[in-house]
C-alpha positions as CSV (number, residue, x, y, z in Angstrom):
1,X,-5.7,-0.6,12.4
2,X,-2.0,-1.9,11.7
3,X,-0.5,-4.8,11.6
4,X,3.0,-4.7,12.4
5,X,5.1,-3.9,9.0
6,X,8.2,-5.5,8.3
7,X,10.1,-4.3,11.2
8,X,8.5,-1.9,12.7
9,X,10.2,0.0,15.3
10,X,12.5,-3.0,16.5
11,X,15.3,-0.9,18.2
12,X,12.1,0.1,20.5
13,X,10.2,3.5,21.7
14,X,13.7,4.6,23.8
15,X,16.1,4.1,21.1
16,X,14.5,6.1,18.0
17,X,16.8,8.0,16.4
18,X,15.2,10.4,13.2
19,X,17.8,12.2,12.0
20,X,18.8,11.2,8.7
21,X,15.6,10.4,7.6
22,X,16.7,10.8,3.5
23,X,18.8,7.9,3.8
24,X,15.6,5.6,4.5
25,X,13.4,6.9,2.1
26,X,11.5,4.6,0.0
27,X,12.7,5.9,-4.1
28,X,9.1,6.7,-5.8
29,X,9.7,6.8,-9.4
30,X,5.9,6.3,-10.1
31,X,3.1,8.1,-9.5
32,X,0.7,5.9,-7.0
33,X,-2.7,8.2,-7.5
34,X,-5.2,9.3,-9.4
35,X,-7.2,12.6,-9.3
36,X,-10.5,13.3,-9.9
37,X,-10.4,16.5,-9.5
38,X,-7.1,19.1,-9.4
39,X,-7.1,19.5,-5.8
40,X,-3.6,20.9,-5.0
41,X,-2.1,20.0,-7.8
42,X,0.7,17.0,-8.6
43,X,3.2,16.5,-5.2
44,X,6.3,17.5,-5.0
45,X,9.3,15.4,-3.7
46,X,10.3,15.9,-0.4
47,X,14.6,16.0,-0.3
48,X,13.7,14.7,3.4
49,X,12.2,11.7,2.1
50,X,9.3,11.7,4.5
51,X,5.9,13.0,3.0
52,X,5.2,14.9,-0.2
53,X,3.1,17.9,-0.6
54,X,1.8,19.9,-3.1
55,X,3.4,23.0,-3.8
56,X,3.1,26.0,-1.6
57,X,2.5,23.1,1.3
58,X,4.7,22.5,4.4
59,X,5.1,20.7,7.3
60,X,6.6,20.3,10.8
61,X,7.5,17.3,13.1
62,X,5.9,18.2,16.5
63,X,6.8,15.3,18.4
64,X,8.5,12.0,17.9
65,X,8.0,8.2,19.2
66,X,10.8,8.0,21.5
67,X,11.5,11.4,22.8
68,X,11.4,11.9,26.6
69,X,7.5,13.7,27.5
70,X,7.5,16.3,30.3
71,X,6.2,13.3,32.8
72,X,9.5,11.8,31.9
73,X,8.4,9.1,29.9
74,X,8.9,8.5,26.5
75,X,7.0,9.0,23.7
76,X,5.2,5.7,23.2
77,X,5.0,4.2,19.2
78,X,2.1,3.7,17.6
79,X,0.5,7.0,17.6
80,X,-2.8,6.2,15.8
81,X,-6.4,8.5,16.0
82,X,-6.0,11.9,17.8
83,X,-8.3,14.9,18.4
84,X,-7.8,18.6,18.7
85,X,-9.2,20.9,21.4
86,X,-8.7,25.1,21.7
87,X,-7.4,25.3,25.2
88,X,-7.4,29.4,24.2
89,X,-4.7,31.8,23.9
90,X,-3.7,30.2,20.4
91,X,-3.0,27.0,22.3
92,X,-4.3,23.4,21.4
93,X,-4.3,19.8,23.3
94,X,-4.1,17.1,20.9
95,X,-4.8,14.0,22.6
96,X,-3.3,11.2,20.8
97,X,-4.6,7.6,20.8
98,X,-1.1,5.0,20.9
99,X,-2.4,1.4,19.2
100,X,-0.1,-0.9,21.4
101,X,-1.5,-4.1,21.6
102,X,-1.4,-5.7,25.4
103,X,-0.6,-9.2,24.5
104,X,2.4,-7.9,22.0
105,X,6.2,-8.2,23.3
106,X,7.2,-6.0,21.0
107,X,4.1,-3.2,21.6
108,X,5.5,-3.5,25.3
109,X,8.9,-2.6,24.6
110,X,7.5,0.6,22.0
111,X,5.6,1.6,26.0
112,X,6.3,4.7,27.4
113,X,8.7,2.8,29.8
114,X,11.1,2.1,27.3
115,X,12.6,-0.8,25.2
116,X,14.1,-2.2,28.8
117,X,11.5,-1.2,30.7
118,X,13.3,0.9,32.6
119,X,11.2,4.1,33.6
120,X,7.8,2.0,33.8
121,X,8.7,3.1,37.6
122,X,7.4,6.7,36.8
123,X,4.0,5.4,35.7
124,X,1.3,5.7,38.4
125,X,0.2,2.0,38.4
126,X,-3.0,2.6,40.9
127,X,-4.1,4.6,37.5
128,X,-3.3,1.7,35.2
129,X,-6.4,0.2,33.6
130,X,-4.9,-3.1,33.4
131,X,-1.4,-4.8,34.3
132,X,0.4,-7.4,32.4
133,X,0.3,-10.7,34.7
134,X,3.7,-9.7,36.1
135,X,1.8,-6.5,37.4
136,X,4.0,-3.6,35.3
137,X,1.1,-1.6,33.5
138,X,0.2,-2.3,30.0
139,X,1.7,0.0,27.0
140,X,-1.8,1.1,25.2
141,X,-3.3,4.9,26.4
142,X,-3.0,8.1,25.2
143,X,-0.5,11.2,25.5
144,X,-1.7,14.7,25.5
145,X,0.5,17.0,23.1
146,X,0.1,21.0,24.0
147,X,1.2,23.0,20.9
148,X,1.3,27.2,20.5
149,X,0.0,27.5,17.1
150,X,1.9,30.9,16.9
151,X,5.1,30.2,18.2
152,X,4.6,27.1,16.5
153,X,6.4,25.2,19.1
154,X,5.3,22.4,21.5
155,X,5.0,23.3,24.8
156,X,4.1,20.3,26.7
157,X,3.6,16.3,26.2
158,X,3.0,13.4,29.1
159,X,1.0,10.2,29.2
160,X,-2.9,11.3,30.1
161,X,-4.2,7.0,29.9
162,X,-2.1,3.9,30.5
163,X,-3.1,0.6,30.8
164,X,-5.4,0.2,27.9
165,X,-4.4,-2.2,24.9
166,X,-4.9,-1.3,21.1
167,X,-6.1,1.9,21.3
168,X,-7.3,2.6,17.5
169,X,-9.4,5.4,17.2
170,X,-11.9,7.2,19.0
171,X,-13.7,10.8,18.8
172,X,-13.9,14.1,20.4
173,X,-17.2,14.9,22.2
174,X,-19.1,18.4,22.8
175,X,-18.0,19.1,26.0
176,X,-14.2,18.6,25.3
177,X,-13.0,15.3,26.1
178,X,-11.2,12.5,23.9
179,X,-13.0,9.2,23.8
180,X,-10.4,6.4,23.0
181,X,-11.1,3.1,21.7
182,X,-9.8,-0.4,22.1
183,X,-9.7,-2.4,19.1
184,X,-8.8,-5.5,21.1
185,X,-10.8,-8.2,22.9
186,X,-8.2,-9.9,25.3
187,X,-9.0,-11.7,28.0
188,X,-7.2,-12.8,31.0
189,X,-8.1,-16.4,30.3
190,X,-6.3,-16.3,26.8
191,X,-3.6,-13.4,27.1
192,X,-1.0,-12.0,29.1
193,X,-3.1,-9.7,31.1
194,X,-5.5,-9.5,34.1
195,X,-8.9,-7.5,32.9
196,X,-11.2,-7.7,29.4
197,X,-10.7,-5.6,27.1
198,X,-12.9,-4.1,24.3
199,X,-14.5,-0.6,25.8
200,X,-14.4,2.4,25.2
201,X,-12.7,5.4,27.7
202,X,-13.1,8.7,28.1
203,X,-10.0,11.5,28.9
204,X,-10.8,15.2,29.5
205,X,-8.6,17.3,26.7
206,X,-7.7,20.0,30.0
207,X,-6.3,16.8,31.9
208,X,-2.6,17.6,33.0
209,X,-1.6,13.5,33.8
210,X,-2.9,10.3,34.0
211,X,-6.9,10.0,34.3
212,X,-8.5,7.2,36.2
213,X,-9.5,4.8,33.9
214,X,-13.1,3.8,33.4
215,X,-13.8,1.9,30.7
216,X,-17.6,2.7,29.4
217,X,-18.6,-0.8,29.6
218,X,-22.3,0.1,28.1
219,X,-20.9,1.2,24.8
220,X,-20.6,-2.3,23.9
221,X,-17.4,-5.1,24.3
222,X,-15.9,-5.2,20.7
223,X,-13.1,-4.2,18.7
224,X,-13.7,-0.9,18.6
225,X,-12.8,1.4,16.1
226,X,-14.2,5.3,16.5
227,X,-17.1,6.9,17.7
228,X,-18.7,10.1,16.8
229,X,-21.3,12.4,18.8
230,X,-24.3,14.0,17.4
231,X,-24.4,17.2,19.7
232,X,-28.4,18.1,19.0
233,X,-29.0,14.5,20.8
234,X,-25.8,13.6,22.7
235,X,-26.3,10.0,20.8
236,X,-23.1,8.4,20.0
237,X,-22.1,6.3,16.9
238,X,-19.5,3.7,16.7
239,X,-17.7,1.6,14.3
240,X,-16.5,-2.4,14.3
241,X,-13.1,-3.1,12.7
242,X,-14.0,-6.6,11.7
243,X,-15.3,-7.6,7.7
244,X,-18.4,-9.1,9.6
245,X,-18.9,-6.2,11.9
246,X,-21.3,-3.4,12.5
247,X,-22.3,-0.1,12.9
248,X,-23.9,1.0,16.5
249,X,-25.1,4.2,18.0
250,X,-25.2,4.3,21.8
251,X,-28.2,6.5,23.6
252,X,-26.8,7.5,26.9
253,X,-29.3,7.8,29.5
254,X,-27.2,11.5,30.5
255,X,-26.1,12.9,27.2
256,X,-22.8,14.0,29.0
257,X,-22.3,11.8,31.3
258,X,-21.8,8.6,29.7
259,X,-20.3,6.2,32.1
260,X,-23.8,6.9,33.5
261,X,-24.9,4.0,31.0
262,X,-27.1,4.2,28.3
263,X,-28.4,1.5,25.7
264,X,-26.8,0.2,22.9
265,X,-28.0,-0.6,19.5
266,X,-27.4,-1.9,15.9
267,X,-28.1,-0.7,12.5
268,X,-31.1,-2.5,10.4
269,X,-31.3,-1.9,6.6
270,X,-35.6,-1.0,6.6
271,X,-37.0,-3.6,4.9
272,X,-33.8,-5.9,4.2
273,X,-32.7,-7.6,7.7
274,X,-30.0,-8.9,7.9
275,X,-28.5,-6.8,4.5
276,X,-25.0,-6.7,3.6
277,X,-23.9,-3.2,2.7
278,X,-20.2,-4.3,1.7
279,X,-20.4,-4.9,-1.6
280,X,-17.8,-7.4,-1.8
281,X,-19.3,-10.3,-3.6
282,X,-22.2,-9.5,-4.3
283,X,-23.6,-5.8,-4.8
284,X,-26.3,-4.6,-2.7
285,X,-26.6,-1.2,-3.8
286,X,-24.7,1.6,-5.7
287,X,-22.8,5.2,-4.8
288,X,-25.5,7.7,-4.3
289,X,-28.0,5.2,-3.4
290,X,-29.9,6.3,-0.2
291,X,-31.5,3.4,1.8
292,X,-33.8,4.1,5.1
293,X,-32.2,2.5,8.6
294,X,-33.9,1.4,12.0
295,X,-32.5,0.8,15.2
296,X,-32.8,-2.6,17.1
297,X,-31.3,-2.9,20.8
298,X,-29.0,-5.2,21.6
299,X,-28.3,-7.6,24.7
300,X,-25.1,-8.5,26.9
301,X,-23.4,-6.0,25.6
302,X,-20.2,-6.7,27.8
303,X,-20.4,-9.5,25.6
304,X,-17.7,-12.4,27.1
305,X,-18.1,-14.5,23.9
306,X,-17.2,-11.6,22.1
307,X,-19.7,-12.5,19.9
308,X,-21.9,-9.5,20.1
309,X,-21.5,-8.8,16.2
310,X,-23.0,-12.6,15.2
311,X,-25.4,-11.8,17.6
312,X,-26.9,-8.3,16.4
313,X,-26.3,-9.8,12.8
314,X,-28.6,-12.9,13.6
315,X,-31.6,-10.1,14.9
316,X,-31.4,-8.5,11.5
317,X,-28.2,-5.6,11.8
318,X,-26.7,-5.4,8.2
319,X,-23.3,-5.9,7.9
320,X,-20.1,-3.2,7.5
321,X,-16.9,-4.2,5.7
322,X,-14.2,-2.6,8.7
323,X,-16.1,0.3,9.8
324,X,-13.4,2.8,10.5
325,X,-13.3,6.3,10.4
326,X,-16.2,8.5,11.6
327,X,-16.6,12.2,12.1
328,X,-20.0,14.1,12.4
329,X,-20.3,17.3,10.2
330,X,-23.5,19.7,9.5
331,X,-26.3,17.5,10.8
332,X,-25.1,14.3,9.3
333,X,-21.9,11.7,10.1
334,X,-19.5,10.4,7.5
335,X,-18.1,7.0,8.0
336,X,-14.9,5.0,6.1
337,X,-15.5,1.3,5.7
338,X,-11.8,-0.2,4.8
339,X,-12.3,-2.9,2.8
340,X,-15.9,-2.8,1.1
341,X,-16.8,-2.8,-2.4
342,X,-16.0,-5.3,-5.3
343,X,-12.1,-4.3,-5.1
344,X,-11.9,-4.5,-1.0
345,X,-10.3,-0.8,-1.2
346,X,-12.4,0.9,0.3
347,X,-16.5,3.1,1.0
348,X,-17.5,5.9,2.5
349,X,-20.7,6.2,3.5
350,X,-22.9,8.8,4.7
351,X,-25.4,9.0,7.8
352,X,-28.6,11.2,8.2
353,X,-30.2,11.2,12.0
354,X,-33.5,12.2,11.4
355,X,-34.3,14.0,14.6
356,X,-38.1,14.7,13.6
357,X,-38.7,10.9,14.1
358,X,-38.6,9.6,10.9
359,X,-36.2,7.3,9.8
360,X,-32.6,7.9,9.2
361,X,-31.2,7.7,5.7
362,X,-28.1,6.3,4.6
363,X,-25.8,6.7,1.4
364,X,-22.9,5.0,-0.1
365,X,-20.8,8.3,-1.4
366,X,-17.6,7.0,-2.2
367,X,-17.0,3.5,-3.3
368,X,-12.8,2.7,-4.7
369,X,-12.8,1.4,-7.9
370,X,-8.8,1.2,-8.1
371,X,-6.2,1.3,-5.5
372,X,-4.9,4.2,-6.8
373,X,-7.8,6.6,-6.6
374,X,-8.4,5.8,-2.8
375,X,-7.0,2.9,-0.5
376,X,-8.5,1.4,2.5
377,X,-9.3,4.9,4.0
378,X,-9.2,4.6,7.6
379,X,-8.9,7.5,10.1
380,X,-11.0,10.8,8.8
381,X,-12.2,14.3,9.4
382,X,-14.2,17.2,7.7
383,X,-12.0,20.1,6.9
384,X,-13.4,24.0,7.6
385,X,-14.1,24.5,3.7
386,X,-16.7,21.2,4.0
387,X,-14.2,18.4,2.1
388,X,-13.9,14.8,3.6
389,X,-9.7,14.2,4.5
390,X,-9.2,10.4,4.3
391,X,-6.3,8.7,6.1
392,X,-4.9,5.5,4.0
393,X,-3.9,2.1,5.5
394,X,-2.8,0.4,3.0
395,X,-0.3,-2.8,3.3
396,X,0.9,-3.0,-0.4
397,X,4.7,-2.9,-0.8
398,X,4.1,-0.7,-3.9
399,X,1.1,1.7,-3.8
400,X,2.1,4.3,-1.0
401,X,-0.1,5.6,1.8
402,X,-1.6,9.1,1.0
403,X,-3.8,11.8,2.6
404,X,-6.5,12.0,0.6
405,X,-9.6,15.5,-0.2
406,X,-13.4,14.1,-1.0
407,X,-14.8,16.9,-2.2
408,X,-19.5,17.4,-1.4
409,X,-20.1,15.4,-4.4
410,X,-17.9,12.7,-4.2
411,X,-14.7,13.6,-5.8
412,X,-11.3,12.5,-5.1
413,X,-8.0,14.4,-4.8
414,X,-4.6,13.2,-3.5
415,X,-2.8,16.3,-0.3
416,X,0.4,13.9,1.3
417,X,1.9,11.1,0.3
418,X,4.0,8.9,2.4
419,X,7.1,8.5,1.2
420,X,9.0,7.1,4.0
421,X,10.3,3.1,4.5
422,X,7.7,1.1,5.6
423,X,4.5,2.5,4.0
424,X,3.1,3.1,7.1
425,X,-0.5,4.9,7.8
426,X,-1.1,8.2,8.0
427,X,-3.5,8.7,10.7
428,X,-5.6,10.9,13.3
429,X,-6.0,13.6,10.7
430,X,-7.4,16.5,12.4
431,X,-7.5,20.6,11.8
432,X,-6.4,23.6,14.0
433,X,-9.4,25.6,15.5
434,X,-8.6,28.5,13.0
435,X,-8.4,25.9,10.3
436,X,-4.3,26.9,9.6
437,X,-3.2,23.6,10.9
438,X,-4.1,19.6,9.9
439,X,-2.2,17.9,12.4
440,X,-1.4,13.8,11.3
441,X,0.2,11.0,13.0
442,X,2.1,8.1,11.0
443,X,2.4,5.3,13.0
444,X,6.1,4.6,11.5
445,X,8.5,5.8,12.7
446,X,6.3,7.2,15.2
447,X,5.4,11.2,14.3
448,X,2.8,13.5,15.1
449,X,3.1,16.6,12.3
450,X,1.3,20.3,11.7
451,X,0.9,20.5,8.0
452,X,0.1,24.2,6.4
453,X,-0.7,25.4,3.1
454,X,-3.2,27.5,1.0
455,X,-6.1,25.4,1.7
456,X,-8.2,27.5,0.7
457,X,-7.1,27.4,-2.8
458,X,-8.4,23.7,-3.7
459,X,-9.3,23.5,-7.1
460,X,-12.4,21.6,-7.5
């Protein structure tokens, strides 16, 4: 999630200009991290004054909030979680969540129409989700990047959802699609638009333009964060961006097919209903700790009230601090929640499905300890060599946002560091099929990069 920083984008998605970027750079006289391990080694500062590396590392701009896409819209702002898919041939689709928040003037003008509005003509608005009151569609979707990871060019970029609002995160599935999530939970009665919103959608990675909309209204009204899928049982997981919220996994009644519905349900600490697994105030329990988990299902899930969280926590669901980032590995699911532990910077916890039919287990790996060793991790994946890469959002003036390694037993080590005005996230951190390529977003100014180095040489 982001709030919008400082000025964020003002001059609007059609009037970005990037060259220059030196002259914008925040100075970093300081270093704002702290190793566990040697990782890469110390960063080195980028004359660019965009993102440092370690030595030996590079990266490439592959598409900018602004330019004109192949659909001939622009770029929309706010690119935020993303997912990468081998369309063969040494080709990948990333499709790339954009958070732009229906309700926001300024989110509208950072649309792929433009800061005037003036080519939200070339959307298809019978494929909008949902329309601003005025009936021009709303900014939040996704775009679908195709790169050539030889020629190391991008070969193609349109709009592939419109009409969705605060598109956060979300996860790829087995069978190749991107499911988006809106962190949102407008209404029509309240905000400028004409349908709820809080669901999740789905959008095929081999889609070539807009996809009809259909939000998976099973999966739960909330503000949604990311999902993951557990491909031995097709059961999906989800996290809640909210202090008070919760962690749900969603059966589907067709593993694939999930608009085919499916029920939902919370997370129950055995034993301890009700628990609270942040941390915050109090602590419940300590990194490396495993506790045992149980299922209970929950009821209106559309949930008009949005309310579904008080709800699920009343029946006994224990309580996540900003569940975030999720990605499944080998057998098992990692998740980032933002602001827990006794500093607010920051877990990561760590699920077990026990497909046998016992019960699943669940660990507290990482817990921050100080801002500078890991800082409200958001976004995440799980790189080829079997390390956690966390995503910061962080909104301090003077601790930058970093790219962060976890390494199996719970060791920290810093990759990228923002360096850029505004601090912005790093986000939708995932790798190449070949494992060459971690492709980022940071959601200011607005820019989707391919990062390589030796990263197979991490020092542990």
């Amino acid at each position: 999630m982001s709030l919008i920083r400082r000025q964020l984008l003002t001059a609007g998605a059609a009037g970005l200009a990037f060259s220059g970027l030196a002259r914008f750079a925040h100075a970093q006289s300081e270093e704002t991290y702290i190793n566990e391990v040697e990782g890469y080694g110390p960063l080195k500062t980028d004359p660019a004054g965009l993102m440092d590396l370690p030595e030996g590392f590079t990266y490439q701009v592959i598409s900018q909030s602004g330019d004109t896409m192949d659909d001939g819209l622009f770029v929309p702002g706010q690119p935020d979680g993303m997912g990468c898919f081998d369309l063969g041939g040494g080709r990948v689709a990333l499709v790339r969540n954009h958070e732009l928040k229906g309700s926001s003037a300024l989110h509208r003008n950072l649309g792929p129409g433009g800061l005037n509005q003036e080519r939200i003509n070339g959307v298809d608005a019978a494929l909008s989700y949902d329309t601003y009151k005025d009936g021009r569609p709303l900014p939040g979707g996704t775009t679908t990047l195709v790169y050539d990871l030889e020629s190391r060019q991008t070969v193609r970029e349109y709009l592939s959802l419109i009409g969705t609002s605060t598109n956060c995160c979300g996860g790829i599935t087995p069978w190749g699609s991107w499911l988006t999530c809106e962190e949102n939970t407008e209404l029509p009665e309240t905000d400028n638009v004409t349908r709820p919103h809080g669901f999740v959608f789905e959008v095929p990675a081999t889609a070539e333009g807009l996809v009809e909309p259909v939000p998976l209204k099973a999966m739960g009204r909330f503000d949604h964060e990311a999902v993951c899928i557990d491909p031995r049982t097709g059961i999906v997981y989800l996290t809640e961006d909210m202090n008070d919220g919760l962690f749900y996994r969603f059966i589907p009644n067709v593993p694939d097919k999930l608009a085919e519905g499916g029920t939902l349900q919370a997370m129950v600490i055995r034993g301890q209903g009700g628990a609270d697994t942040r941390n915050q105030d109090s602590r419940s329990w300590n990194v490396g700790d495993w506790l045992e988990v149980d299922w209970i299902d929950m009821e209106d899930v559309e949930s008009p009230k949005d309310d579904l969280r008080q709800r699920g926590h009343a029946a006994g669901a224990a309580l996540v601090a900003r569940g975030e980032g999720l990605w499944w590995g080998q057998d098992e699911l990692y998740m980032t929640a933002t602001s827990g532990g006794p500093v607010r910077r920051g877990q990561v916890m760590r699920l077990q499905p026990n497909v046998d039919g016992g019960p699943d287990r669940l660990q507290l790996f990482v817990e921050s300890t100080d801002e500078k060793m890991v800082n409200m991790a958001d976004n995440l994946t799980i790189a080829p060599w079997g390390d956690l890469i966390l995503c910061e959002d962080n909104y301090s003036s003077q601790i930058r946002n970093h790219i962060k390694g976890v390494t199996p037993d719970g060791k920290l080590y810093t990759i990228a560091r923002n360096v850029f005005t505004g601090n912005a996230e790093f986000a939708g951190a995932c790798f190449s099929p070949d494992g060459q390529v971690l492709f980022v977003n940071i959601m200011y100014p607005g820019m989707t990069l391919a990062i390589r180095g030796p990263w197979t040489s991490v020092r542990r």
